[in-house]
N, C-alpha and C positions, 0 to 999 in steps of 0.2 A: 880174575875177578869178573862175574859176572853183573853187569848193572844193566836195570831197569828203566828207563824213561817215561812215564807219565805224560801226555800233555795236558791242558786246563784248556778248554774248550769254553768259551761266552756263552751263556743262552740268556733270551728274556722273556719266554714264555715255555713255562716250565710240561703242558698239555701236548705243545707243536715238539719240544727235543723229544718225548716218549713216542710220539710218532713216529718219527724222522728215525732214531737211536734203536726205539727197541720192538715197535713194530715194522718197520722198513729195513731195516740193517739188520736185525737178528740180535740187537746185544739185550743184554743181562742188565739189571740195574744190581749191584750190590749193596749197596748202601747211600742213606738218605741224611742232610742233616742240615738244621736251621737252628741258629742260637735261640733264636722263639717262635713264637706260632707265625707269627704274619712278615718273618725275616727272610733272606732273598736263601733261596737254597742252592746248597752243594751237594753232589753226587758221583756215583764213581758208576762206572759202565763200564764192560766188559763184554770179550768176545775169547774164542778160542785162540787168536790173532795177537790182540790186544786191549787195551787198558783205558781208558781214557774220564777223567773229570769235567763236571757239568758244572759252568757257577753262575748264579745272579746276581753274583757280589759286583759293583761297581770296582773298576783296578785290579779285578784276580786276572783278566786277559781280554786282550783285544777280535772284538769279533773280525773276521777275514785271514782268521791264519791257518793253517796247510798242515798234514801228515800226510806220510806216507809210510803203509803197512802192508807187509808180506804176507800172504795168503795161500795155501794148498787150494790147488785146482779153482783157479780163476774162474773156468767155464762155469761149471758149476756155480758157483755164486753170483756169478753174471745171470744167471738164469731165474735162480732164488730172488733175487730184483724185482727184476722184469716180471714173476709171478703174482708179487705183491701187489703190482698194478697202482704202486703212489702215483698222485693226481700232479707232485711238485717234480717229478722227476722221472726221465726212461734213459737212464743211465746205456754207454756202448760199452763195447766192447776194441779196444784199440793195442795192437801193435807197436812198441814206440822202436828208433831208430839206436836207443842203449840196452835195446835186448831184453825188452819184460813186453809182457802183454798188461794191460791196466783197464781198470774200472772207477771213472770220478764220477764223485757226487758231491752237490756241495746243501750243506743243511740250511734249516731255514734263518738261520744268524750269517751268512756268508763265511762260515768256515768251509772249508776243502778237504776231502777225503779222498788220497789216491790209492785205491787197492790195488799189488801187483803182484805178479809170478814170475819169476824170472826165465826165458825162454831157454830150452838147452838145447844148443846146438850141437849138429852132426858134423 
């Protein structure tokens, strides 16, 4: 069985996640939705990677919570970053001691985004 996980990511200004998400990060917005005009919005983002939900719903998730997501050629998007030149973040590049190389950032609601690659060893 192949299954999917989604996570539901907090936001409360809906200007700052498009920054943060899809001009800084590289994601895709897919899809947009508000029960009516002036109702807190939900969103789904994407990347080649993964998947992720935007909500301004009061109770869909608590801001300060953590992913982590596998990524082809780390460097590479390390670099795609640090291109962007965002003014909230100059994200590194690290080494960890379970054997991936990682890149954190954490957006402007205090969620955490660990990108990683897993190192192969000789």
């Amino acid at each position: 069985m192949n299954q999917i996980i989604t996570p539901i990511f907090r936001m409360f200004d809906v200007e700052k996640a498009r920054e943060f998400y899809v001009e800084f990060l590289g994601f895709q917005i897919d899809w947009e939705h508000r029960y009516e005009e002036h109702f807190p919005l939900y969103m789904q983002i994407s990347s080649p990677s993964c998947t992720i939900h935007l909500s301004e719903h009061h109770g869909d998730a608590c801001p300060g919570s953590a992913i982590r997501v596998q990524v082809e050629n780390i460097e590479l998007f390390h670099q795609s970053l640090l291109r962007q030149r965002y003014k909230y973040a100059c994200p590194g590049l690290e080494e960890t001691p379970w054997g991936t190389r990682e890149v954190s950032v954490t957006d402007p609601f205090g969620n955490r985004l660990h990108f990683y690659q897993p190192v192969a060893h000789s």
